[in-house]
C-alpha positions in Angstrom: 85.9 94.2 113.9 88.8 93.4 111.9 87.9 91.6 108.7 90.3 89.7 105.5 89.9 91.0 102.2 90.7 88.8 99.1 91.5 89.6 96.0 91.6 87.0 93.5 91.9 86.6 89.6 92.1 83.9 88.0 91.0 82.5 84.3 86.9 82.1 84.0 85.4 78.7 84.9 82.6 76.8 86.6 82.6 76.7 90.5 85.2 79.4 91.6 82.5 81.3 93.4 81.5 78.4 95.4 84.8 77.2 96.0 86.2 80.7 97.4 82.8 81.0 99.7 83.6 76.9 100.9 86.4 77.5 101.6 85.6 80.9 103.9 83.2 78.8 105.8 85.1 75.6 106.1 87.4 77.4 108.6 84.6 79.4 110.5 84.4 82.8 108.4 81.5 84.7 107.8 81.6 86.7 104.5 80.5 90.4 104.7 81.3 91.8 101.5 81.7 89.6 97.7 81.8 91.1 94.4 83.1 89.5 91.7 83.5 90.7 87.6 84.1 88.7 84.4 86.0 89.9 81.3 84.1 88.0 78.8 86.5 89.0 76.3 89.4 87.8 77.9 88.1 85.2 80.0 89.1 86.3 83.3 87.6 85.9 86.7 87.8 89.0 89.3 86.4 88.7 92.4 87.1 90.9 96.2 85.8 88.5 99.0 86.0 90.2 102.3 85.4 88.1 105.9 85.2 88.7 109.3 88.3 87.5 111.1 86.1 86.8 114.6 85.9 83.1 114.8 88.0 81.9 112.0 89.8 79.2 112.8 92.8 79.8 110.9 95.4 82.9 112.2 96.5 85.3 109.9 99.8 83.6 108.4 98.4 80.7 107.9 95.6 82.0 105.7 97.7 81.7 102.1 98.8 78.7 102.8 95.2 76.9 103.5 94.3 78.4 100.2 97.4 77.3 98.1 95.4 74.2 96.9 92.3 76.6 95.5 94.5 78.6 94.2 96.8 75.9 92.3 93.3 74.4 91.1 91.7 77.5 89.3 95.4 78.7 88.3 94.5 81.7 90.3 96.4 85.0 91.5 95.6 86.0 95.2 96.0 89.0 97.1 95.7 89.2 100.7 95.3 92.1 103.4 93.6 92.9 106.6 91.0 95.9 107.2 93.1 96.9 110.7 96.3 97.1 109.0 96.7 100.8 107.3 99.2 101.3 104.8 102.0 103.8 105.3 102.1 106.2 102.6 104.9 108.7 101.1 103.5 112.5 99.7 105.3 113.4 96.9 104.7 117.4 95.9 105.9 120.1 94.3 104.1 123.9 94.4 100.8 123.2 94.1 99.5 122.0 97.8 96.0 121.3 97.0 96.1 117.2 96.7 98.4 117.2 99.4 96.0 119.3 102.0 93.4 117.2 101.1 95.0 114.1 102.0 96.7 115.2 105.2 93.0 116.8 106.1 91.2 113.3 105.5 93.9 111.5 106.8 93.8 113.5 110.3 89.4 113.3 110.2 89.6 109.0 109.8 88.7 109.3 106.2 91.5 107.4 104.9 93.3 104.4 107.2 96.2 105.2 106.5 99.3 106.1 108.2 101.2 109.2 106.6 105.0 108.3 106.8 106.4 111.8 105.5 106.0 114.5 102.4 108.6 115.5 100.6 109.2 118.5 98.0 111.9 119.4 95.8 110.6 123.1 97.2 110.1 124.2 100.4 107.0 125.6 99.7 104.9 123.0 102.2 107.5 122.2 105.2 105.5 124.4 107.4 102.0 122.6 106.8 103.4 119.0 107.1 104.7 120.5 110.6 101.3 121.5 111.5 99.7 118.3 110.7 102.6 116.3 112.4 104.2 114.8 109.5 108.0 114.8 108.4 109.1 117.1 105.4 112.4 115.9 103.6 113.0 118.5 101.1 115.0 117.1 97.9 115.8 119.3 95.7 115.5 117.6 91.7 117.3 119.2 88.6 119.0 117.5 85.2 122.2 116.8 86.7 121.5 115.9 90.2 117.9 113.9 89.3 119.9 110.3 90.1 121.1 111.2 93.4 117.5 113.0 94.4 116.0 109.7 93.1 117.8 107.5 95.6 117.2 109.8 98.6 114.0 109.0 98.0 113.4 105.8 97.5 116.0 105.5 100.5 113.4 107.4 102.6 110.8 104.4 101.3 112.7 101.6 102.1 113.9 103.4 105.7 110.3 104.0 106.6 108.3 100.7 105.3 106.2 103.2 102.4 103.4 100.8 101.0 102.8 103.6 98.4 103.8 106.9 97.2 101.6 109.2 96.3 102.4 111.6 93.6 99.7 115.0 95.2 101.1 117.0 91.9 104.3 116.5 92.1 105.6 117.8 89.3 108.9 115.5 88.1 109.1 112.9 85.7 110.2 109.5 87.8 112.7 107.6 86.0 111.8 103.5 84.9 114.6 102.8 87.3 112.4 104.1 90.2 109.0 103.5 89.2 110.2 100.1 88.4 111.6 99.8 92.3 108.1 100.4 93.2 105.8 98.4 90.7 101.9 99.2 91.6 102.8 101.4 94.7 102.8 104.5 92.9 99.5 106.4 92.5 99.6 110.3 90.0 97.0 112.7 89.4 96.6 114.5 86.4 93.9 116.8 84.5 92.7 114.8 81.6 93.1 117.1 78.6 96.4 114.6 77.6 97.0 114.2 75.2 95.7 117.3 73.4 96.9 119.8 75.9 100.8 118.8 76.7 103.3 120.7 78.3 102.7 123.8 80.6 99.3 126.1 81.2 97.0 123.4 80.4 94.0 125.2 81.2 95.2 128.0 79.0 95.1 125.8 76.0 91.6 124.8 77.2 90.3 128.0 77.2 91.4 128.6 74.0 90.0 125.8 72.4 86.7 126.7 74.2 86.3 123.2 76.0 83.2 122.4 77.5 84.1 119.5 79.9 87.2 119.9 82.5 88.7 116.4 84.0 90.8 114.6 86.3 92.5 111.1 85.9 94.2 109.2 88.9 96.4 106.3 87.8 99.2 104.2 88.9 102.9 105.0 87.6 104.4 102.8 84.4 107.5 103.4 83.1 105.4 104.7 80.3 104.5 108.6 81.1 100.9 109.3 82.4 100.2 106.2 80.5 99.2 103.8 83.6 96.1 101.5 85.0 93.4 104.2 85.4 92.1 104.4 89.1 89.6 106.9 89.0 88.4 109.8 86.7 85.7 112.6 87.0 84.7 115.6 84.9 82.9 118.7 85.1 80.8 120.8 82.4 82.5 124.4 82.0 81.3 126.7 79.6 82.0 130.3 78.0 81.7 132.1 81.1 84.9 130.3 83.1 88.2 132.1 82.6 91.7 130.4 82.9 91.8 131.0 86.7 88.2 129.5 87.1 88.9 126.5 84.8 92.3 125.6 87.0 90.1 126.4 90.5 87.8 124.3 89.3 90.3 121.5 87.9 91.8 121.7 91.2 89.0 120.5 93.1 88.5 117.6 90.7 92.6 116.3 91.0 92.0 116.3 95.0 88.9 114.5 95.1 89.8 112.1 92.3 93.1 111.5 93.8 91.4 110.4 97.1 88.6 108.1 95.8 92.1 106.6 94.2 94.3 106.4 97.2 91.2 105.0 99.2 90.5 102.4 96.8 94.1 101.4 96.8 94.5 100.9 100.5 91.0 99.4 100.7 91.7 96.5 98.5 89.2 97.2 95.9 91.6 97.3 92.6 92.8 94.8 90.3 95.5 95.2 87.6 95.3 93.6 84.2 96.1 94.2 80.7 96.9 97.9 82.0 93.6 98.3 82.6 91.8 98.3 86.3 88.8 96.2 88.0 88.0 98.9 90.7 85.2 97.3 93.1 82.7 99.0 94.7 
């Protein structure tokens, strides 16, 4: 059964709660699913109201509209999407496959409602798994002088096949501000979590050397400022004397794929607010 989900934020006052659940069963609805969170500190109101869309009286593009008023009242920011719509979604990577197996696998099981519009690489490393799991492979080669021109064949490919979001499954090139700003809130990246001690390359190396005893993962969205971004999702395991380099990154790589799909899915399942470069990720 299809349902509404609602996002809303909005400063923090008496009566929003009831308003938002009056209003839902003024027209019909019958909410399934309410959370709601309040920065006390900044005084703002977060709340994910989802409905069922069986019996409501209003149709779907008339739904904004009916709510303007509530909305005008509490000075309030509102988000709107539907559970049978699934996002289309652009794979971005680069040598290592891992995140982008995972995804494709999930995607193809019904783990993620999504629709997978196309990978692409500046290597052809992958071409041959996107082919297996049905998916178009655009292969754009990146380099200093050519980064501009790779940049809009890319974002030409998002605008040609409707991309709600690109996902960055270790892709590993800096995006300029001019195309992360083309695309503000629709870019998710994983990363290990050492930053910023460990910078630059062998990451794990460093680790080991320093004798680290916790490994992480951090899934954000894209800012113009690098690795910097709302944090989605992060996880962490305990390591200890006995892991090598080569078991640190195996086990680092588990932690990017699943912490970059509990990120993706709470994207395309409305369940995360942006404020203050900070997230409200509901359950």
């Amino acid at each position: 059964m299809a349902t509404a989900v609602l996002l809303l934020s909005c400063p923090d006052r008496p009566g929003i709660v009831a308003a938002v659940a009056q209003f839902v069963a003024d027209h019909g609805g019958n909410i399934v699913h309410a959370e709601q969170h309040t920065d006390r500190a900044a005084g703002v109101f977060f709340q994910r109201v989802e409905f069922d869309l069986d019996g409501f009286a209003l149709a779907r593009e008339e739904i904004l509209a009916a709510l303007d008023p509530l909305a005008r009242r509490f000075s309030m920011a509102v988000r709107l999407s539907f559970s049978d719509v699934r996002p289309r979604l652009g794979l971005f990577v680069s040598r290592q496959g891992h995140c982008l197996y995972d995804l494709l696998a999930r995607w193809k099981m019904g783990e993620l409602a999504v629709e997978v519009a196309f990978v692409v690489s500046n290597h052809l490393d992958h071409g041959e798994a996107a082919e297996r799991f049905g998916v178009a492979f655009h292969h754009v080669p990146v380099t200093p002088a050519t980064r501009s021109e790779a940049e809009e064949r890319q974002l030409a490919l998002v605008d040609r096949d409707r991309v709600d979001l690109v996902v960055l499954a270790r892709y590993m090139q800096i995006l300029s501000p001019g195309f992360v700003e083309r695309l503000p809130g629709r870019i998710i990246n994983i990363h290990h979590s050492f930053l910023p001690a460990f910078v630059g390359a062998h990451p794990y190396r460093q680790a080991a050397e320093r004798g680290v005893k916790l490994i992480g993962a951090t899934a954000h969205y894209v800012t113009s400022q690098l690795d910097e971004g709302p944090i989605i999702d992060q996880d962490v395991v305990r390591v200890s004397h006995r892991d090598d380099v080569e078991r640190l990154a195996h086990r680092g790589r588990d932690l990017e794929a699943i912490v970059l799909a509990r990120a993706v899915q709470a994207h395309v399942e409305a369940r995360v607010l942006v404020y203050a470069n900070r997230t409200v990720v509901f359950s």
